[in-house]
N, C-alpha and C positions, 0 to 999 in steps of 0.2 A: 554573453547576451548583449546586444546590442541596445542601446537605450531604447525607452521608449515612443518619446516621440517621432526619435530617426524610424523606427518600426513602421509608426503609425504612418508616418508620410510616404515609406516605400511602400506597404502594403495594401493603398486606396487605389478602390477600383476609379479610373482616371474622370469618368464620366460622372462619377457621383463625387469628386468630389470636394463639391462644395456644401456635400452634406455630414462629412461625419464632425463628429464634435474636435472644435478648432482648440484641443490640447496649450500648445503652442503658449495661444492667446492666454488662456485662464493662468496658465503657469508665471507669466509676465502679470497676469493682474495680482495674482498670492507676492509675487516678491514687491508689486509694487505695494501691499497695503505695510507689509517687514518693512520695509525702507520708509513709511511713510508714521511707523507707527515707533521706532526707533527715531525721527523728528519730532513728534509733537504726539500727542496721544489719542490714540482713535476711538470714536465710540465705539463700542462693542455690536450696540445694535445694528449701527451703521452700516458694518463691517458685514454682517451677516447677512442684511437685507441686501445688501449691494450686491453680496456674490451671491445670495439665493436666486435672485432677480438674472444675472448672468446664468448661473447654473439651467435654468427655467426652462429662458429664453433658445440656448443649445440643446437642450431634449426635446423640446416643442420642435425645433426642425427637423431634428432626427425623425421622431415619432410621423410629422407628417410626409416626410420622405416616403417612410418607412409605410405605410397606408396607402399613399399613393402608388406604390412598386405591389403592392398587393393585392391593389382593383387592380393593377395591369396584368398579374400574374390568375387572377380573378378570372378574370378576358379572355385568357388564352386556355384555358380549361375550363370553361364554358363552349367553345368554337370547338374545343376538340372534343367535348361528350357528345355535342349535335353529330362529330362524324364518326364517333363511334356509335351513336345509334341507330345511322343509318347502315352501319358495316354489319350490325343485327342482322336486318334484313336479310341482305345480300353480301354474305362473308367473303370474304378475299382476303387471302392467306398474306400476299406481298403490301396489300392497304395495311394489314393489321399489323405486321412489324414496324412498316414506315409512322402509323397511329403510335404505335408504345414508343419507338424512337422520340417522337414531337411528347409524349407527357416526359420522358426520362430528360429531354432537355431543356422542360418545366423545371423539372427538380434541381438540375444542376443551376439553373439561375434562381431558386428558389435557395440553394446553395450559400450563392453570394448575398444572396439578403440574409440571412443569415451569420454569416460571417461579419456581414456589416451591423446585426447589429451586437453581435461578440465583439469586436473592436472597440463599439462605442462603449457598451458599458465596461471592458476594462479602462477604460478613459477613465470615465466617468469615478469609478472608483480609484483609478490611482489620484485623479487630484481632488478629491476629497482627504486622502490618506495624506496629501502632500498639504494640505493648509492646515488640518489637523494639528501635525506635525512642527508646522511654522510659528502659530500662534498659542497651543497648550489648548485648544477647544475640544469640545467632544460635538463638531461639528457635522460629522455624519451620522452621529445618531440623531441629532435632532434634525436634517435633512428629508434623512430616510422616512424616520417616524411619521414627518407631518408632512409626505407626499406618497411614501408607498399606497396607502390606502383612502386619502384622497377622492371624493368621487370628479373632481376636474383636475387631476392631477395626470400628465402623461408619464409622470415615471413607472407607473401601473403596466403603462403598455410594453414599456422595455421588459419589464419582471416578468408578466402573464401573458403575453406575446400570442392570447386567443386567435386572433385571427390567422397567423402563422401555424400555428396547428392545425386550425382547419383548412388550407393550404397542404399541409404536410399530409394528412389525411385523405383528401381528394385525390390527390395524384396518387396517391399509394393503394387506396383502394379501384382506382382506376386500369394500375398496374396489374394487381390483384384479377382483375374481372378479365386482362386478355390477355392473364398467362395462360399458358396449355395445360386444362386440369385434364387430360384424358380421358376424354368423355363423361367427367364431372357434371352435373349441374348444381351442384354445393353453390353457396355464396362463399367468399372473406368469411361475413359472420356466423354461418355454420359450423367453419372450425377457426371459432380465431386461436386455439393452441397451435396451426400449423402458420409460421414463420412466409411471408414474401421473401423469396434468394432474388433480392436484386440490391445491385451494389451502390443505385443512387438512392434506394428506401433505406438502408442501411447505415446511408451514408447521413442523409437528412434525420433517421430517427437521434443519431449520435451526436449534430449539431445539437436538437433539440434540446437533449437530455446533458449538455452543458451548459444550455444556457438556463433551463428550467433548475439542473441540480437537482433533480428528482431525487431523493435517497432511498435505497431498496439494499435487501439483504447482500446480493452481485455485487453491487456497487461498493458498498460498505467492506465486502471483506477483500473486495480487489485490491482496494486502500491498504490491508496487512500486508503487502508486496514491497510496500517505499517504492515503486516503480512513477520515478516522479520526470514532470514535466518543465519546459518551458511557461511562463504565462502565460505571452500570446501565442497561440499556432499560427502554424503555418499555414496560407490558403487551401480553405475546401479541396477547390477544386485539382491541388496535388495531393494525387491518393498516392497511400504506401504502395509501393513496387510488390507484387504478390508474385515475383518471382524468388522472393528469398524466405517465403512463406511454406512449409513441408512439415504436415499435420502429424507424419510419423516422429519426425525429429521433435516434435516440439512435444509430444509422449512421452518418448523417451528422454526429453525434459523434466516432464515431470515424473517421469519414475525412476530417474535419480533423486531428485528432491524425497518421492515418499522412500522408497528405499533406505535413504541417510536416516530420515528420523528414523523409522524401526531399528535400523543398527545403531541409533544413540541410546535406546530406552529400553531393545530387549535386556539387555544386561542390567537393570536397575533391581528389579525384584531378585537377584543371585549374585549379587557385587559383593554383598556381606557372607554369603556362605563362602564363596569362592575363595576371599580373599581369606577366610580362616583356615579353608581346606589347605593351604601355602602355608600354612603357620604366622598369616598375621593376626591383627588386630579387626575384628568386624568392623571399624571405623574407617578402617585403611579402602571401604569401598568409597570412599568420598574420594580420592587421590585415582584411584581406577574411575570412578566413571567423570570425574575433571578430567583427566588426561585426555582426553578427545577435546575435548575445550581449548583444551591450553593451546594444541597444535593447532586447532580451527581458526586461532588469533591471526598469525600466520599465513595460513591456505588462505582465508580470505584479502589477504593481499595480493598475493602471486597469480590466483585464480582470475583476482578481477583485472589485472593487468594482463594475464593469460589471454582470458575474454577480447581485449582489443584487436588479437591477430587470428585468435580459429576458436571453435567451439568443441569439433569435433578431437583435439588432440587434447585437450586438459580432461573430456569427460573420459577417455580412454586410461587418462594418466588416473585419474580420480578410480576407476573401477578396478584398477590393476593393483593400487595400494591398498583399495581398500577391502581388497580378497588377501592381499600378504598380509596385514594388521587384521583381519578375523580369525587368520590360518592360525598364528600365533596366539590372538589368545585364547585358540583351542588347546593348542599345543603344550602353552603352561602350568595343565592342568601334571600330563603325564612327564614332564622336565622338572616339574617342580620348582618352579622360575617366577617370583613376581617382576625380575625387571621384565624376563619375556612376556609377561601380559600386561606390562605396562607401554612398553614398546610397541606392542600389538596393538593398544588403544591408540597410542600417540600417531602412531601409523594411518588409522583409521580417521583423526582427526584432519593429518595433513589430506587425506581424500575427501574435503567437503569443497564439494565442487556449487555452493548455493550463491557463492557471485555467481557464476556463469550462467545457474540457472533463474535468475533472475535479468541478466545481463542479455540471454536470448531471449523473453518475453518482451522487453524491450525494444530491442534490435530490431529481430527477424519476424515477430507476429503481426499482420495489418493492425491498423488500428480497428474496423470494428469488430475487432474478437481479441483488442489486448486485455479489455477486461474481465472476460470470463477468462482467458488465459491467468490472469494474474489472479485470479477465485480460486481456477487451479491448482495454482501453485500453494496458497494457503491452505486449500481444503486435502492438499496431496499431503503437507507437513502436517496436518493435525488427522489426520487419518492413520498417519504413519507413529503416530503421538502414540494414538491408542491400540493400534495392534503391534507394539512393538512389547510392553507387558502383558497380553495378552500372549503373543506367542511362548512366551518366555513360561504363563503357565502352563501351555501346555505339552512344553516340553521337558516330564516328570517321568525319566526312564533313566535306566543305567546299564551299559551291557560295552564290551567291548570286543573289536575287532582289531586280530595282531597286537598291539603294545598301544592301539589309541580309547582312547577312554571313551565312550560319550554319555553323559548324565545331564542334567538340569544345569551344570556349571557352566560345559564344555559344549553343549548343543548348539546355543546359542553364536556360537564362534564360527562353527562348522554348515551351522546355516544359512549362517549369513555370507561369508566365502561360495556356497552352493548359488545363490543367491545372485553374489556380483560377477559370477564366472558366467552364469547365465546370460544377466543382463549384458558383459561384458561382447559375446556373440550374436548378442540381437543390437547390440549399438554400432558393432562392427560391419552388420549387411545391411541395417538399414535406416542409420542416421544420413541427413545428406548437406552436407558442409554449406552456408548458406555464401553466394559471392560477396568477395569483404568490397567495399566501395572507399573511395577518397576520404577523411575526415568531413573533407566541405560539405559532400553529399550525403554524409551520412546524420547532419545536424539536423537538417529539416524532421528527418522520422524519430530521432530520437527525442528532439522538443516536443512532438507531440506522443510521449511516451504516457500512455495509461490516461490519456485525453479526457476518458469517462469517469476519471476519479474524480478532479478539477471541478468544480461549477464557475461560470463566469459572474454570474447576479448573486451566488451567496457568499462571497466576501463580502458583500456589503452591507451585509445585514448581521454577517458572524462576528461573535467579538472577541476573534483570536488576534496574537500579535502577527505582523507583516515583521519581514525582514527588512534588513536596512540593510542590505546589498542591493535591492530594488533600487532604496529612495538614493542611494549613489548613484546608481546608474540612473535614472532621472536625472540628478542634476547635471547628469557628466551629457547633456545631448547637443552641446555644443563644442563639446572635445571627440574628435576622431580615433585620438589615443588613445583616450579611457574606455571608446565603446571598443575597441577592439581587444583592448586587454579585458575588457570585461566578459566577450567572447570565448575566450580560453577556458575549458577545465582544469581545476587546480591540480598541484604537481603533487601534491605532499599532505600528510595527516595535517600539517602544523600548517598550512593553507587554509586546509576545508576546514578545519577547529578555530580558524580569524572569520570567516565567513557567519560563525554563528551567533547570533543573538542571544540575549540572556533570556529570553524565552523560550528557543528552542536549548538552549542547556539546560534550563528546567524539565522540559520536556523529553532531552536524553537523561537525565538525572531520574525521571520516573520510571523510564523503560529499563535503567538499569534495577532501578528500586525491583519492581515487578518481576522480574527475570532472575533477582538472588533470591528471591520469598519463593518464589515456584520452586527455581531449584535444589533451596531447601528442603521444601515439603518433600518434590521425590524424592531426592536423592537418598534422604535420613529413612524412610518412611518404613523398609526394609530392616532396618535395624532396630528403629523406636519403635513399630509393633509386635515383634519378636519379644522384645523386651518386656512391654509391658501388657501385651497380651496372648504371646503365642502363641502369633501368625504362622500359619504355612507359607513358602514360597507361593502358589496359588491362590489363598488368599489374598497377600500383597498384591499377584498382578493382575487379580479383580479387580481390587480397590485403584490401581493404578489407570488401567483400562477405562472404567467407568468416568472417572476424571477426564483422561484425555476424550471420550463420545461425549462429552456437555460443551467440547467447542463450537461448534458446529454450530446445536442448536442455540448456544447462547449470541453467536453472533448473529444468527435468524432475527431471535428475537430484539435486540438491540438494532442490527440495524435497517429491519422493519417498522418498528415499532417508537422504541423510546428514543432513538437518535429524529427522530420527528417533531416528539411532543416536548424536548427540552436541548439547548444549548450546548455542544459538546464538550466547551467549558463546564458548565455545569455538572455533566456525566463524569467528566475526569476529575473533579473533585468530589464527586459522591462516592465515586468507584476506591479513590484511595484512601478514605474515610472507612469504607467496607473491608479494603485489604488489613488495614491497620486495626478490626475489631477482629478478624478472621486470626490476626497473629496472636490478640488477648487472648484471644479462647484458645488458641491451641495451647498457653502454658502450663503445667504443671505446679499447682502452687500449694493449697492443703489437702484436697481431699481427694482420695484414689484415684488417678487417670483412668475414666472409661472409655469403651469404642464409642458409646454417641457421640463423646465429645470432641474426638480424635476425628472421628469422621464428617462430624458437620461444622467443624472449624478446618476442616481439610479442602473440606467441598467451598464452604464458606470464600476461604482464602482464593482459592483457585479459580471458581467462578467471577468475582470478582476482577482478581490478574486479568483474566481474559477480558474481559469487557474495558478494564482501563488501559489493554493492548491494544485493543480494535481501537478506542476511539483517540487514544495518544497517538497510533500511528498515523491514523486520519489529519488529524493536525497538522503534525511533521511533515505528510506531502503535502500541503499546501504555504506553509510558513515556511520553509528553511528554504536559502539561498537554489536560485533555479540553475546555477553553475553549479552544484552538486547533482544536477539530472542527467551529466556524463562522464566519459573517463575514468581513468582507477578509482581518485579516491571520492565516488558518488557518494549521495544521501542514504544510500541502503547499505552500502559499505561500514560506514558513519555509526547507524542504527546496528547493524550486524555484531560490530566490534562492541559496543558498547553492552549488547544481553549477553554476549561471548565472557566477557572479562566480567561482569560480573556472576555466570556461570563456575566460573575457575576458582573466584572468592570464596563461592559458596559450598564449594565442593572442598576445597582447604580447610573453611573454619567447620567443616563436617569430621577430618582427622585431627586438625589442632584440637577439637574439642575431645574427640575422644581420649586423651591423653588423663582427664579427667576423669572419667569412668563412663560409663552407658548410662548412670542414675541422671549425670548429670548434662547427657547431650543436647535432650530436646530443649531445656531453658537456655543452656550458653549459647545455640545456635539459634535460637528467637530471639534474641539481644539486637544483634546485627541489623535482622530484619525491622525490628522495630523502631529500631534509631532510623534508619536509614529513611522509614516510610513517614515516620514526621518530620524527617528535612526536608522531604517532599511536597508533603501537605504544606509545611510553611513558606517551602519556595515557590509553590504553585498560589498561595495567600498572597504571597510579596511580588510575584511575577504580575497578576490580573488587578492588583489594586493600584500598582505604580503607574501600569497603562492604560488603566479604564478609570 
């Protein structure tokens, strides 16, 4: 990534500018007050009012730029409603194209103001971050505070940017009025659930809604993707190439994605019979349903370095493995073979083809549909959550044909091989390889990956940590060298792991917390109900099913709702608060273990997980290094390996433990989790008190 200020001065549109905020300058006045305050010592107030008074002074032009491009933009859709409603009158089909043309090219310079003013306030907030920084102050909060709401304050107007909406509005509804509703006389507002299909509404709604940061459920779980960006995008008015756009392939995107999770999870409620029907140990299902883990450590290297040259040849690779690794661990059933059904998993592991299914929502999707794209891809994996023990219940039969078994053990192996044999033949007629482009060319679409995750005004009001790859690259805007090595995607784990800040390894340190506590719960959950209350297979993948359908709904509600009304900091320390009361209660300690307690310390734990996933991942896209938003080893890569490996943990200390007995699995295996979830709490205490 190129510094910032080198950005800012190639990316002004020429004619304005002498209006955006002069970076530059402010950065020269933070070092001179360091330089000046390391001679002699400065008063504080001083300090403050000087550069508040600078600060001011730079959003007051902007703002009245910005007012004035808006009566002019005002002007010209004014002049065009008079001639749309004289084209009432007397309709003419060729005026009324040439009319929608003249508001569309409203838009597109409504566009650039827009952008202009996304530039300015990432300015604006990166050097507040940078004097912060310099002098130990908590100078943006108190900036913020005592101008956001301001009634003569113009920083109002960069945040609430009211008149631009109404702007964005007009021509949209203008649009709206002289598309061809086919002998409609509906208004817009008769149906406003049916969508305007034009590409400049679409285009303006999207600018909006980063600079607004509106938060909405969409938005919120697109963010579970890590499909991370650039900070600043690239000009509006270069739209994604929608020739490498193909609405089939990107399905069959995501029905790889749900696919994989069903074959991770049918097997959870029959891993403990399975594994006894072989003569092992019921615990030995923690080593069978890790075994796909273990290999996914793995796959998600090769897959995402695969990703770089084709899409279509890894997900063939992926569906061809992962019919041979189901064959088998059908097959181990009548062999009598737990390496064979170990193998069968490991097999099934190396076909996680979720870089790549991540890695084309990125790529190949425009951007205004990366984000329902990337919802998809969440709501495909948590879909596939929960009908992967569901199907598992209900398949409770046993009969065989020739010398092959099929029961509750074995079905699940055989259906999912039916499965990827299938999907195998629909990837092969109608996936369609999207054109790979230059590296060069391929930077612009990929910075602006998942655009509608990003807000540009709620940095500055959030009080998450920044990276200090950024404040490097700021200072480096006078070295040519540094901004182009800074350009480069890192080559290596041991790259991307210098890149991160001790806030974002608090925040990979949770995700890993959350994802060994989950996979606890499943994994054991088969065998600790059995035990202590003698579950049916069905039973369990009720219980397991219902679990995996309160995703969904709980990310609605989160991030509808309470990602609104409180701090995401705040949620992620409530949330792992919750997880860590959800592990108390599941232990064992005097009095008879019941299902209440089993079940609403299960829901307890679980609901929780979720909600400190959604909003730790939220974070993550925005605070970790923007050179992790391409190449192998990305930010989701990063995040991937880190729930992976502690997946494989957890499914280990589920056999080490049994070695112990069954009395004693469910406490030695809540140890783990518990420890782990107050180094968390406390890293996440030590993390937000050192930098706020």
């Amino acid at each position: 990534m190129v510094a910032f200020g080198k950005k800012l001065k190639d990316r002004q549109i020429q004619e304005w500018q002498g209006y955006y905020i002069n970076y530059k300058l402010m950065k020269k006045k933070v070092k001179q007050y360091a330089n000046q305050s390391q001679a002699v010592t400065l008063d504080r107030r001083y300090v403050l009012k000087d550069f508040s008074r600078m600060l001011d002074n730079q959003i007051e032009t902007i703002v009245l730029f910005l007012l004035e491009q808006q009566g002019v933009l005002a002007s010209r859709i004014s002049e065009l409603n008079e001639k749309k409603d004289s084209l009432q009158e007397q309709p003419d089909i060729s005026k009324i194209n040439e009319l929608r043309e003249a508001y569309r090219a409203v838009g597109r310079d409504l566009l650039k103001l827009l952008y202009f003013v996304e530039i300015n306030a990432i300015g604006l907030r990166k050097i507040l971050k940078k004097f912060d920084k310099r002098f130990g102050y908590k100078f943006t909060d108190y900036y913020v505070k005592t101008r956001a709401n301001h009634p003569y304050s113009q920083l109002q107007q960069v945040f609430k940017h009211v008149g631009l909406g109404a702007v964005v509005g007009a021509i949209s509804r203008n649009l709206a009025d002289l598309q061809d509703r086919q002998g409609s006389y509906l208004s817009i507002y008769d149906q406003p659930a049916l969508p305007l299909q034009d590409t400049v509404v679409d285009s303006m709604q999207a600018a909006v809604d980063r600079l607004s940061h509106s938060t909405n459920f969409l938005n919120f779980l697109a963010q579970h993707a890590l499909i991370m960006q650039e900070e600043l995008p690239s000009p509006v008015e270069e739209e994604v190439d929608d020739q490498k756009y193909h609405f089939m392939s990107l399905l069959l995107n995501l029905a790889n994605t749900f696919l994989y999770m069903v074959n991770t999870y049918i097997i959870v409620p029959t891993a403990d019979d399975y594994s006894m029907s072989l003569g092992a140990a019921a615990t030995v299902c923690g080593i069978v349903i890790g075994a796909m883990a273990v290999a996914q450590i793995f796959s998600s290297v090769y897959f995402s370095a695969w990703s770089n040259r084709s899409y279509f040849r890894p997900l063939v690779f992926s569906s061809i493995i992962l019919f041979i690794g189901n064959t088998m661990y059908a097959l181990a059933y009548d062999l009598k073979s737990i390496p064979v059904l170990l193998i069968g998993r490991l097999c099934c592991g190396f076909g996680s083809a979720r870089a790549v299914n991540r890695r084309y929502i990125s790529d190949c999707v425009p951007l205004r549909l990366r984000m329902q794209a990337s919802a998809g891809f969440v709501s495909a994996s948590a879909l596939g959550m929960a009908c992967g023990p569901a199907l598992a219940g209900l398949l409770q039969t046993n009969f065989k044909i020739y010398k092959l078994t099929f029961n509750q053990d074995t079905l699940p192996g055989w259906l999912m091989a039916f499965a990827w044999l299938i999907y195998l033949v629909w990837l092969w007629i109608s996936f369609k390889e999207p054109a790979r482009e230059a590296e060069v060319n391929n930077v612009p679409q990929e910075s602006n990956a998942d655009a509608l995750e990003k807000g540009v005004v709620e940095p500055l009001l959030l009080k998450s940590p920044e990276n200090q790859q950024d404040e490097d690259e700021e200072d480096g805007d006078e070295s040519e060298e540094a901004s182009k090595e800074s350009h480069q995607p890192v080559n290596s784990i041991a790259a991307a792991y210098r890149l991160l800040t001790p806030s974002v390894k608090v925040q990979l340190l949770i995700y890993f917390m959350l994802k060994y506590a989950m996979e606890i719960l499943l994994s054991e959950s088969s065998v600790v109900t059995t035990y202590y209350f003698g579950w049916s297979t069905s039973t369990v993948a009720v219980f397991l099913a219902c679990l995996g359908l309160t995703v969904l709904p709980v990310n609605l509600v989160v991030g509808s709702y309470i990602s609104n009304m409180f701090e995401d900091r705040q949620i992620l320390l409530a949330s792992e608060i919750m997880v860590c009361l959800g592990i108390l209660m599941s232990f064992q300690v005097v009095f008879q273990y019941s299902v209440p307690q089993y079940v609403c310390s299960g829901l307890l734990l679980f609901v929780s997980a979720e909600v400190l996933e959604g909003v730790n991942l939220s974070l993550l896209s925005r605070v970790m290094s923007s050179r992790l938003s391409r190449g192998t080893y990305n930010g989701g890569l990063l995040s991937t390996e880190a729930g992976t490996i502690a997946r494989v943990i957890a499914d280990a200390t589920i056999t080490l433990a049994g070695y112990l007995g069954e009395s004693m699995l469910l406490n030695v295996t809540l140890l783990p989790s518990l420890f782990i979830c107050i180094v968390s709490i406390l890293a996440t205490f030590w993390t937000y008190n050192s930098l706020y």
